[in-house]
C-alpha positions, 0 to 999 in steps of 0.5 A: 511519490513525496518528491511529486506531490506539489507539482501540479499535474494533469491527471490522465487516469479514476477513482472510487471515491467511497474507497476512502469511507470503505477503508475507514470502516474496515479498519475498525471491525473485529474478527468477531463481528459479522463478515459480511458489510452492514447494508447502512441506515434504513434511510440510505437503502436507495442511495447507491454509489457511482464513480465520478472519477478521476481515473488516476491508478491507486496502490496495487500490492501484489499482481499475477497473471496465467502462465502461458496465457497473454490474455489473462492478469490479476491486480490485489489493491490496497483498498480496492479488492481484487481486479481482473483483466481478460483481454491482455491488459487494456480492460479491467473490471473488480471481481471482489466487491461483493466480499466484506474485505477491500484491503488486498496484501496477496494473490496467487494463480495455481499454474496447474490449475487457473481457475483457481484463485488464492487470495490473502486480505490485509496489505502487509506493507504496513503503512499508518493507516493500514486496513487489517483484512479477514483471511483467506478467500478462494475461487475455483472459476478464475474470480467469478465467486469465492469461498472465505475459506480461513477467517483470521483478522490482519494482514497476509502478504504472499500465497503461494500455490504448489506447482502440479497440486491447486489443492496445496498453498502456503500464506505467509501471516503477518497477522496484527499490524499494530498489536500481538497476536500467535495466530500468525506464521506460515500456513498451510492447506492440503485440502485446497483450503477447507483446513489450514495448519500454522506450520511455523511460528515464533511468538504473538509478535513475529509474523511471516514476511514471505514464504517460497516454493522451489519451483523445481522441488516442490517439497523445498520452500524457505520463508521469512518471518518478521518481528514488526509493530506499527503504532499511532506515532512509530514503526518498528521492523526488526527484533531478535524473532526476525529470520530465515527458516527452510523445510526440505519435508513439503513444510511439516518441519522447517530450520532457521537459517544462520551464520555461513554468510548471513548476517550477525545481529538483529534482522527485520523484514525478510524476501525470498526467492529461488530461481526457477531454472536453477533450485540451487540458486537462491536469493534473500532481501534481508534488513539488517545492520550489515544486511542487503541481498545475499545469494546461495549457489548451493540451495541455502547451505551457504549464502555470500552478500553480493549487494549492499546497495543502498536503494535496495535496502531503503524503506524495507517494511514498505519493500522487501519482494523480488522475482527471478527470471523463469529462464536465467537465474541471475536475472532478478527484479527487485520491486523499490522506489524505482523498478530494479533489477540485476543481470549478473546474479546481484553484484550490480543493480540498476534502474529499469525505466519507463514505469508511469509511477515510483513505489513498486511493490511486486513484479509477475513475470509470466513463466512460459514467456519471460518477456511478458511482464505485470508490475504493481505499484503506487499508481496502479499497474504497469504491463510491458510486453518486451522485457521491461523496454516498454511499458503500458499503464491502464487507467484503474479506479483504485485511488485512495481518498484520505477525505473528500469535499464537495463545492458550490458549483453547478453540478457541484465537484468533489475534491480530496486527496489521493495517496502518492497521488495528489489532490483531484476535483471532478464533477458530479454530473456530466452533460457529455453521453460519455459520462465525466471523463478524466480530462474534466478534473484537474488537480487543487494543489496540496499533495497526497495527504490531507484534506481539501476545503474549497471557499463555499463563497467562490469554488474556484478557490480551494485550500489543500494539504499536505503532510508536515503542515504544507497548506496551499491556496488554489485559484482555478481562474490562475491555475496557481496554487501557492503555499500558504503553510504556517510553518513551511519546513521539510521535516522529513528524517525528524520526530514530531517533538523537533518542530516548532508545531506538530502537524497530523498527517492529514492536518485538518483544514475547515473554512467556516461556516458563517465567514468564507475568508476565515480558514481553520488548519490544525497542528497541536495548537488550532491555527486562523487566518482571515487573509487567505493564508498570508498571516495566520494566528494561534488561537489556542493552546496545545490542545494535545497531551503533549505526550514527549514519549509519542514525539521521538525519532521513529523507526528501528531497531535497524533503519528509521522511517519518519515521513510524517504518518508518525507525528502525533499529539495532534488535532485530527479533527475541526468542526465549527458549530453551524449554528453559532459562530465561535463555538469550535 
């Protein structure tokens, strides 16, 4: 979470360091391309990967489990593929790492059926540096192996299977994060996903948010589509496409719902959801000028605002999801910045405590025993057995690396920085029969977003960044990390061009090759010191287009969202020529 990331923190739980490098190159393939991953130079055929930790959780999209088995969860990553616990939780292992697709946005369990596993690719929370995925996978031995069973390139955020048929499921597709495309909507098979029909659709951009069965009539499901566009410097959720449909026919033909109770004007991102116990009781998370969660005691015949509280509307295209009690329809649990949830059918909201991390993004709630309980979040998972009185956080390697750097030590340590996480150095080797353990890395200031550059003159010392421009210099032998930034200043809320300086979210930071007390930091203009950060000194002009159109406000047309991802006309990268100095 941003308020966290300076802190200093002991990190307790491990991370695949190549997530971020996997990432990266998913981002960049096309659906026309190969699906499965390349094997790599000729030269690079011995070299395999191992985990040096730390064990820190990672953002975890969508979470499930087996109704009426305590042994049995599945956690769906944003970059670490699918995990499966079969021993109440304590233990994970990954189950999809030799699919071509890391960036997971849903997974559903037939009920009827267990064994088979729905999997959607693509994490629709539509963050900057989203990674698309390429369709939808299926297994029928509970994740052992899987069939690519629809292949489409983007981001699909929830699979929903029926209740006494595996062979019937529903996706909502996103489709594009940052561009057109008309195959999105909502989908679905009959045939257990040999063939998948688009069943509802608007236009190339408007994709589906969410998509529900009632539980009790299977026949009756609702969903929500959602016109949203990410761009390189913006983010727009919301557009006269938005809306809330139903289909009383199993899904071969659906109707927007509008008016009676619902919101007038332009809607963004739409959830869903109807109470198991009662279909009639319906619920729906909608962003809009006068939006919030509205309630239907009637099966979406009319609809009443009971809330308009503020933390649940905050942030919606990162949000938006909620799960009813199985058992008491005004129960619901709404995944947000804090874990939330109402008992009295919406008119009040509170916070649920003692979750390990902040950012929810979805909440399994097993039907034959309500009590138990799987939440994903930010920092990975979080079990509880009682209800929600008390939580359990296994340690998952599921952290995402926006860089990685390694130092001079002896064995050599890798640093980086992990999202909404912070920054972490671990050995490369360990002399303990136990391997590196997570008490042998500590955090190098920073925050969650940037690069870490450790001094190749002396590894105790370690420069780390921060979204907004924040730059820290970290003393191992103090355990200090003091702020070093050029411009110190929290411009969260503004556009890039109301800053004296433009800094990317991951502003570069290069210590030099042929100097160890000279440090490089880019913003819009390449920024030097020589004294450790105390003073520092523009060395060039705008390097950028200095494009003021791609420098506004962000955000709209219903609610902004500037926290730094969008800020553009900057240097992304520094390299400093290894053989002459000077030459950058």
């Amino acid at each position: 979470m941003k308020g966290e990331t300076m802190a200093r923190r002991t990190l307790r739980v491990a991370v695949v360091l190549s997530s971020a490098v996997l990432a990266a190159s998913l981002a960049a393939w096309t659906a026309d391309e190969p699906e499965k991953p390349s094997k790599g130079p000729e030269e690079f055929k011995s070299l395999k990967f191992r985990l040096v930790g730390p064990a820190a959780g990672g953002r975890v999209s969508r979470v499930t489990g087996v109704p009426g088995d305590p042994l049995v969860y599945f956690a769906a990553s944003a970059s670490g593929g699918v995990w499966k616990s079969e021993n109440g939780g304590l233990q994970w292992k990954p189950i999809f790492d030799d699919q071509p697709d890391s960036s997971i946005g849903s997974i559903a369990v037939a009920a009827s059926s267990p064994s088979v596993v729905y999997v959607g690719a693509g994490e629709a929370n539509i963050r900057g540096n989203v990674a698309a995925g390429h369709g939808i996978y299926k297994s029928t031995d509970g994740g052992k192996t899987w069939t690519h069973v629809w292949t489409q390139e983007g981001q699909i955020g929830a699979l929903v299977v029926h209740p006494a048929n595996p062979d019937i499921a529903f996706a909502a597709v996103l489709g594009h994060a940052f561009g057109p495309n008309p195959e999105r909507g909502v989908y679905r098979t009959k045939d257990g996903g040999r063939t998948w029909q688009q069943v509802l659709k608007k236009d190339a951009d408007t994709g589906a948010s969410d998509v529900c069965f009632d539980p009790s009539n299977p026949n009756v499901l609702f969903a929500g589509l959602w016109q949203a566009r990410r761009r390189p410097w913006e983010m727009t959720s919301g557009g006269p496409a938005s809306g809330l449909y139903m289909s009383r026919d199993g899904g071969d033909t659906w109707k927007q719902l509008t008016e009676h109770g619902l919101p007038e004007g332009i809607w963004g991102k739409v959830g869903v959801a109807v109470a198991p116990s009662d279909g009639r009781r319906v619920y729906a998370l909608i962003e809009a000028e006068k939006g919030g969660l509205f309630r239907s005691d009637d099966g979406g015949d009319s609809w009443e605002l009971v809330s308009d509280h503020h933390a649940l509307r905050q942030r919606p295209w990162y949000y938006s999801t909620m799960t009813v009690d199985p058992a008491r329809a005004d129960v619901v649990w709404f995944p947000q910045v804090p874990m939330l949830r109402t008992l009295d059918g919406g008119k009040t909201i509170k916070k649920v405590k003692g979750a390990h991390h902040g950012d929810h993004h979805d909440i399994w709630i097993d039907p034959k025993n309500p009590r138990r309980l799987i939440g994903g979040n930010d920092g990975g998972v979080d079990l509880s057995w009682d209800g929600g009185e008390t939580w359990y956080a296994p340690p998952l390697p599921l952290g995402q690396f926006y860089h990685v750097a390694a130092d001079s030590s002896v064995p050599y340590r890798v640093s980086g920085a992990m999202q909404d996480l912070g920054t972490a150095s671990c050995p490369s080797n360990s002399l303990s029969s136990g391997g590196i353990a997570n008490d042998d890395c500590h955090d190098v200031g920073g925050g969650e977003a940037g690069f870490t550059a450790p001094d190749p003159s002396d590894p105790d010392v370690v420069y780390a960044g921060e979204y907004f421009g924040i730059i820290t210099r970290y003393d191992h032998r103090t355990g200090m990390a003091r702020n070093v930034s050029i411009y110190p200043e929290n411009w969260s809320g503004h556009g890039a061009g109301d800053n004296r300086y433009r800094f990317q979210w991951t502003a570069p930071i290069l210590v030099s090759p042929h100097d160890p007390k000279v440090v490089y930091h880019g913003a819009n203009v390449l920024f030097r010191t020589e004294d450790g950060g105390q003073t520092w000194k523009a060395i060039s002009p705008d390097l950028t287009r200095n494009d003021k159109a791609k420098q506004k406000w962000s955000g709209g047309p219903i609610t902004g969202d500037n926290t730094g991802v969008e800020w553009y006309c900057t240097i992304f990268a520094i390299a400093e020529s290894p053989r002459q100095k000077g030459i950058i």
